[in-house]
C-alpha positions as CSV (number, residue, x, y, z in Angstrom):
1,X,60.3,120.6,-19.6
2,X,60.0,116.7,-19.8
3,X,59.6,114.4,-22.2
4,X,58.3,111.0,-21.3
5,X,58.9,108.2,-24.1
6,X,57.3,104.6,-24.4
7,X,57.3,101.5,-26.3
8,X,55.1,98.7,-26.1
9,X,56.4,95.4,-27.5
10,X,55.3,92.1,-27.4
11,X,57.5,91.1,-24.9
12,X,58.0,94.3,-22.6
13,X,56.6,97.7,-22.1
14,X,60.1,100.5,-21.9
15,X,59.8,104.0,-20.9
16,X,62.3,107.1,-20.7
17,X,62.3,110.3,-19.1
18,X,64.3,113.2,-20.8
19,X,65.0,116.6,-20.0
20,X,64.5,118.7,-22.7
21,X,67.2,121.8,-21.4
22,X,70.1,119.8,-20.7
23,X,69.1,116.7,-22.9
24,X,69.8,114.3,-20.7
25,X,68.4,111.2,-20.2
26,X,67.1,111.4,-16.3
27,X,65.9,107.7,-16.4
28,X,65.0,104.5,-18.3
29,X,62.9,101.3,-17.1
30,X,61.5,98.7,-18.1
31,X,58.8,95.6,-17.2
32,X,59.3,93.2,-16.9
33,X,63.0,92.7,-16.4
34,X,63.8,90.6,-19.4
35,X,62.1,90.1,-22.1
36,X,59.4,87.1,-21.9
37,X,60.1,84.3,-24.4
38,X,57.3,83.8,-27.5
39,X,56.3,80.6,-27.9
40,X,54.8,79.7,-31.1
41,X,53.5,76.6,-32.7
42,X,55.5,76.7,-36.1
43,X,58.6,78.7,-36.5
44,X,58.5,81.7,-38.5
């Protein structure tokens, strides 16, 4: 069996693959590449 992970951030959206038998982690990706800068009108 597989188990499929994901995270959506602000910036970027991840994902991972695992196989539950052997845990191993069978692949990781993400989009875009790099994060993506926030820009924000007053810090903080």
């Amino acid at each position: 069996m597989y188990l499929l992970g994901y995270e959506i951030g602000s910036t970027t959206i991840k994902v991972a693959l695992i196989d539950t038998e052997d845990t191993k982690v069978v692949g990781v990706d993400q989009y875009p590449e790099h994060d993506s800068m926030i820009l924000s009108r007053h810090s903080g």
